[in-house]
N, C-alpha and C positions, 0 to 999 in steps of 0.2 A: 566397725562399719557404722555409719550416721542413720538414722534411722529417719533422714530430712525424707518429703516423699519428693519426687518429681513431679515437674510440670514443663510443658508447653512454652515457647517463645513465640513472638508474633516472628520472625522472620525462618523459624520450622513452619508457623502453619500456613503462611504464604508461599512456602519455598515447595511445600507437600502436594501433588500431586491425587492425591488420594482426598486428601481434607479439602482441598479447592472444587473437585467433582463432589463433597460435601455439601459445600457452601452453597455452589450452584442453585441448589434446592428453594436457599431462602430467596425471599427478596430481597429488592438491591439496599433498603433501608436495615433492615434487620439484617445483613452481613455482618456488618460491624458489631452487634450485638453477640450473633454465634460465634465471632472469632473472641471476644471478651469471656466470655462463656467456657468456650474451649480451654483459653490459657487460665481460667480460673479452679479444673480438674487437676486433681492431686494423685500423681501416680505412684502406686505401693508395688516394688518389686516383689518377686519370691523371695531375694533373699532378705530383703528389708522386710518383710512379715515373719518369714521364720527365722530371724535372730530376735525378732521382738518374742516373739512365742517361747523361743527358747529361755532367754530371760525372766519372762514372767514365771514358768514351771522353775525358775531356780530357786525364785521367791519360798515355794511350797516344798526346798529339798529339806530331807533330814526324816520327813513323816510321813506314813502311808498315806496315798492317796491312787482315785479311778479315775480316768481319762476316757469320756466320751466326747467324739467328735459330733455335734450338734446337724443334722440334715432333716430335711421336710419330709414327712410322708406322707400316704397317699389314705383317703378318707377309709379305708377297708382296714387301717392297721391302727390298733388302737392302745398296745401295751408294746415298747419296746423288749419283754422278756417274753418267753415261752410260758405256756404251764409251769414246769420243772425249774424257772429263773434264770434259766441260761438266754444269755442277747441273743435277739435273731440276727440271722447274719445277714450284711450288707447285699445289696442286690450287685450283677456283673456290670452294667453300665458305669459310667461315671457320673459321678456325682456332685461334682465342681470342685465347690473351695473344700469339699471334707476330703476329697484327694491330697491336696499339698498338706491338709491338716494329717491328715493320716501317714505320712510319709513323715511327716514332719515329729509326732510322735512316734514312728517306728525307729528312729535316729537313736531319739532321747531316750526309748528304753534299752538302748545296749549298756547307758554307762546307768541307769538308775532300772534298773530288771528288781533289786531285792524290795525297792520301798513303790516301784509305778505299777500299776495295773492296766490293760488296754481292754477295755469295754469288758469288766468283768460279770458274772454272773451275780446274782443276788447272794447264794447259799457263800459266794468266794468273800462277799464283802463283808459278811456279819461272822464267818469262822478269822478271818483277818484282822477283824475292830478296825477295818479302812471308815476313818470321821468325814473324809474330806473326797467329793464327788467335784471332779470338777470337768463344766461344760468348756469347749474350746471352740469358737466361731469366726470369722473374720468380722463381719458389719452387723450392726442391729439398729435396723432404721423403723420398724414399726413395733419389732419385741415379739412378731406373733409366731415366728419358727421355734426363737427358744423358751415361749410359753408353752406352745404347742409339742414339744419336746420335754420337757418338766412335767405336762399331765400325762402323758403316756407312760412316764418313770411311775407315778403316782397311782398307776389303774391295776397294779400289781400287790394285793395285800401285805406280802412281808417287805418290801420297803417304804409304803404308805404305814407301816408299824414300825419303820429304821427311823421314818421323818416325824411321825408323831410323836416319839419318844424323845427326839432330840441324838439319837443316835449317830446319826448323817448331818452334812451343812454341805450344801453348794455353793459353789464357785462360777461364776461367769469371767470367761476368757474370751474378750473381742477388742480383736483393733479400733474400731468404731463404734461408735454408741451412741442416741439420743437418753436425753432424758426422760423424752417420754415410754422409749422402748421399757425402761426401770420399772416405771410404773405400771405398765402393762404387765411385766411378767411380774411385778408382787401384788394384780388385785386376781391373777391366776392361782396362788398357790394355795392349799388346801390347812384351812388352819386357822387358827382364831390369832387378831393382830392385839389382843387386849393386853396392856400392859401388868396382869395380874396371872398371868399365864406364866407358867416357867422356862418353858419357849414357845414365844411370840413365833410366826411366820413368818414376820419381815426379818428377826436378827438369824436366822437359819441360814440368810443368804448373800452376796453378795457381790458387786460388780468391780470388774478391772478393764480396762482399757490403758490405749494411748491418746484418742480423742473422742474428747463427750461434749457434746452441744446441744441445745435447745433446739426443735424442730422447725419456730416461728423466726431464729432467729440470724435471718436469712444474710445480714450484711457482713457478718462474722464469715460466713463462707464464699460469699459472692461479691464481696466489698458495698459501696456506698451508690451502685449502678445497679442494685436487686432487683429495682422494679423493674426498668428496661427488660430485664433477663424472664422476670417472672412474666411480662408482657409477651413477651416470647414464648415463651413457653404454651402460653393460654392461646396463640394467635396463630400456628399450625394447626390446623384444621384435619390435614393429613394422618397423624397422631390418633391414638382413640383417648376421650377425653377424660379417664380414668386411668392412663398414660403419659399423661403430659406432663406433670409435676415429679412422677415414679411411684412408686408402690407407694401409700400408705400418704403421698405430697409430700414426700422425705425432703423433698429435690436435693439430695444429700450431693458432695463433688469429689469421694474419695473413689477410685477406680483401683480394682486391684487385677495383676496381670493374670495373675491363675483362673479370675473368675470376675465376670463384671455384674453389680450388685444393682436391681432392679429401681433401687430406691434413688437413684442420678435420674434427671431429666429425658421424658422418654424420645426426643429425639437421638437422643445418642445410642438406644439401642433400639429402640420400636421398628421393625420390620413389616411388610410390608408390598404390595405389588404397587401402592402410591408413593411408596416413600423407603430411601434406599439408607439404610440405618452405617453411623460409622463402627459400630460394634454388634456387626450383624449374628443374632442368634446369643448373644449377650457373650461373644468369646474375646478376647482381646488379638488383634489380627500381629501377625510378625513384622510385617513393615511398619505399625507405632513402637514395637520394641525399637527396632533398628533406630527408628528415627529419634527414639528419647536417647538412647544409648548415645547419640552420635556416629553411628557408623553410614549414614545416609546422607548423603551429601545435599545441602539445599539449593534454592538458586538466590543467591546475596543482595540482600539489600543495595542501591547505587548511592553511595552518602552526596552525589550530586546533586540528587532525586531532583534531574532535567526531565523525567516523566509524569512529577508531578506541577498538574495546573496551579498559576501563582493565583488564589481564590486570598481576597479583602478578610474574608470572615475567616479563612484557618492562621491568617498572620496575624492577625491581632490577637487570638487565642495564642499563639505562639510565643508574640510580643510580654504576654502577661505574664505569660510560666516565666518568661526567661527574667522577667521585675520580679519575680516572687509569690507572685499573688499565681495557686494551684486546685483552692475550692471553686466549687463547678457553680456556687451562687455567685462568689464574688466577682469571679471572672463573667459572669452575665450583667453581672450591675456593672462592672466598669467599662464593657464594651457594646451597651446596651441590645443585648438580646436576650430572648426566652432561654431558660433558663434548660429547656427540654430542647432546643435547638442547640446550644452550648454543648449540652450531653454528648448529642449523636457526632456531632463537629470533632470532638476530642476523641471519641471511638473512631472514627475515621482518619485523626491524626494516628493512635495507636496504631491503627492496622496499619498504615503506611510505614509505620518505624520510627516516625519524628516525635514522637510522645512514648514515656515508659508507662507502666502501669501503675505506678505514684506519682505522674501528672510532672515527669523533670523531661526538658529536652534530653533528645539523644546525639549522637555525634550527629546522625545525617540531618536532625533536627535544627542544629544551630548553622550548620552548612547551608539549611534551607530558607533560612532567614537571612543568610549575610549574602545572598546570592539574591534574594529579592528585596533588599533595604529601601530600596528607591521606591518601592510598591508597599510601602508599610503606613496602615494610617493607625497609627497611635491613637489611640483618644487623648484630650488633653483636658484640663482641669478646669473650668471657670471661675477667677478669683476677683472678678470687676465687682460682685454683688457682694462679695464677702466685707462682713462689718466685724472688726474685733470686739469680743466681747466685754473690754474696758471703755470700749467707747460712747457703751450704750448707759444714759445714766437713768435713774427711779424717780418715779414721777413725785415724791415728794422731796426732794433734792432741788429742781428747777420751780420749785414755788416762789414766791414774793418774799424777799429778806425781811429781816425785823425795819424798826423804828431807824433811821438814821441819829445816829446818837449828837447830834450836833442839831440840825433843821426839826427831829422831833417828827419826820414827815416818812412816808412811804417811801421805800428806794426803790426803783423800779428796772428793769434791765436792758441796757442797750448797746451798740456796740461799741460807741465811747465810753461807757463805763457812768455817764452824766446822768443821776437821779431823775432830770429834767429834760429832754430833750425832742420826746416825743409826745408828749403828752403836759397837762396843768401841770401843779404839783400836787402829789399824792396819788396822782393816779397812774396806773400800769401802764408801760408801752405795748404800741401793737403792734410790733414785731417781735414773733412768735415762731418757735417750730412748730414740728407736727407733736413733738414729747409735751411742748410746754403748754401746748389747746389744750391738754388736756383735763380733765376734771381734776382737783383737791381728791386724795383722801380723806375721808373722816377725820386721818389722827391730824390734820391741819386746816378743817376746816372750822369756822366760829358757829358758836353755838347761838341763836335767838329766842330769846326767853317768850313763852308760849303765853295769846293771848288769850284763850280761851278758860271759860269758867272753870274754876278747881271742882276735879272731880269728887264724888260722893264717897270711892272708896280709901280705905288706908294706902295712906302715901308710905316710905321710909320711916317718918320723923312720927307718926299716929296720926290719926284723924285731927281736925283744926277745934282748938281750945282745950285738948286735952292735956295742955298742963297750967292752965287756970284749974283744974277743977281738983 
């Protein structure tokens, strides 16, 4: 099984009846913005999370190791073991993602029961010599769950004496990660990071995923249209404003089906009596399964597209893609508009179907052009002002030739080629271009010997008489 995630096409989220009472919400400008948004989320099955899981626990087969499933709690619990070292046990509700993790690990210990542990006791881990504790999560977009879960291991003196000694080393197991999440959970852990230590803090630990990304670095996840998006984001009002980005400004786009992760933009799940979230309560609804699966029928794009208005400015964007030219600067400088006009123009081609989301026509795309050819104003090139650039010559080039080696006279230029024609002899014609008014350089211009008294100070050659003396 591929461990690709899914995603969204624009003619599911047009075709979706759900996603369109969505959209509804925005305005009519920023539609096209949430539909780009939308098909930018990457969706992570159950079973594409738990074959990835599975695989990584293969990584650590052969040697003992404990298997806690990472979850939040609540300010009143502050040591995930009892007194006596034994785990408290999970509360009866559910729990999200530590559900499919949980299930996910009860699989794995039927075939590995002699070398896996499931949230063992402390007194089990040190009569065992289990080295390797490994946490198990889906997404870490701020790091503050599985920090916050690492002090709680730590607030129990005999394995805050397992990790000082070097006894124990952690594992972090998540689908997703920032970078900055890393860094958050290693200025949490308890320990000196000095290189003279014989274990350091930071080498104690360490992280696995399938995708780790920079928090700031937004186009790798949202393509080259971030801001528009980030615009969005910040311009729902409805939203509370420590919601708009997602927990932490993650504004992370990995969605997974067991459990929808707080750190995606909070219109997609922010709830609300203003505002009607598409992943209400942060759960992933059944008819998106259905409709990523394919089992939902859409309503089809018309590759006629006789419903779309023949508009000057979407043909000439259309006209360009289809010459080659696909950046959203270029394509403004050749068909001269703003370049944030440009943007919104191609989002509105996308959403219609006639643009993919690497800026190539689509079938109904080029059908929408040959059906309005007669409405297509091209730009076209201006070449009346264009001067080659051999033709232009250097201003010391068109100065006055030498001596005429025969007359002994000035040659001067005209268009008979006759020394004399317009002028005495000796002297220049005056028929002139605009190159040839123009001044001498220095390196040909004559030098006139200066009339003025010889200065006081040393010249080159010494002061004057000093080689009589």
């Amino acid at each position: 099984m591929s461990l690709t995630p899914k995603s969204l096409s624009y003619s599911q989220v047009l075709g979706s009846d759900e996603i369109q009472s969505w959209l509804d919400q925005f305005d009519s400008e920023f539609r096209p913005v949430a539909i780009e948004m939308l098909c930018r989320l990457n969706f992570i099955s159950r079973d594409t999370y738990s074959l990835w899981l599975k695989s990584s626990l293969e990584e650590f087969a052969g040697e003992p190791m404990a298997l806690f499933a990472v979850r939040k709690f609540d300010s009143e619990t502050t040591c995930i073991w009892d007194d006596d070292g034994n785990t408290q046990q999970r509360p009866a509700e559910s729990q999200g993602s530590e559900d499919l993790v949980q299930s996910v690990v009860a699989n794995y210990l039927k075939k590995n029961a002699h070398t896996v542990l499931d949230h063992p006791g402390i007194e089990t881990i040190r009569s065992k010599r289990i080295k390797k504790i490994v946490l198990l999560d889906d997404s870490m977009g701020s790091g503050d769950r599985v920090a916050g879960f690492i002090e709680r291991m730590m607030n129990h003196k005999s394995f805050l004496s397992l990790w000082s000694y070097g006894k124990v080393r952690i594992e972090v197991l998540s689908y997703a990660r920032t970078f900055e999440s890393e860094t958050r959970v290693l200025d949490s852990l308890i320990g000196s990071v000095h290189h003279k230590r014989v274990y350091p803090a930071h080498t104690k630990i360490r992280f696995h995923g399938h995708i780790a990304y920079k928090r700031n670095n937004y186009s790798q996840r949202w393509g080259h249209g971030f801001r528009r998006i980030l615009d969005l984001c910040d311009t729902v009002k409805k939203v509370r404003r420590d919601r708009r980005r997602g927990y932490g400004e993650t504004i992370a786009n990995v969605v997974f089906y067991h459990s929808v992760p707080n750190n995606i933009p909070g219109v997609f799940w922010f709830d609300s009596p203003r505002w009607n979230a598409l992943f209400p309560r942060r759960t992933f609804p059944s008819w998106l399964d259905e409709l990523l699966e394919g089992k939902t029928p859409t309503r089809q794009l018309r590759d006629d597209s006789d419903d779309v208005r023949a508009e000057s400015e979407l043909l000439m964007i259309l006209s360009a893609v289809q010459r080659g030219v696909r950046n959203e600067y270029s394509i403004a400088w050749n068909i001269g508009l703003d370049r944030k006009v440009v943007a919104n123009l191609m989002l509105t081609l996308r959403s219609r179907g006639l643009l993919t989301i690497k800026n190539r026509l689509t079938n109904a795309g080029r059908t929408y052009l040959r059906r309005n050819k007669d409405k297509r104003e091209d730009p076209s090139t201006e070449f009346s002002l264009y001067i080659p650039k051999s033709w232009c010559a250097g201003r010391e080039t068109v100065q006055p030739t030498g001596l005429d080696r025969e007359s002994g006279q000035v040659q001067s230029e005209s268009e008979t080629g006759l020394p004399v024609e317009d002028g005495e002899s000796g002297m220049g014609s005056l028929e002139r271009t605009d190159a040839k008014t123009a001044p001498p350089s220095l390196s040909v211009m004559t030098q006139v010997p200066s009339t003025l008294p010889p200065r006081e100070r040393h010249d080159r050659h010494g002061p004057f008489g000093s080689s009589e003396t």
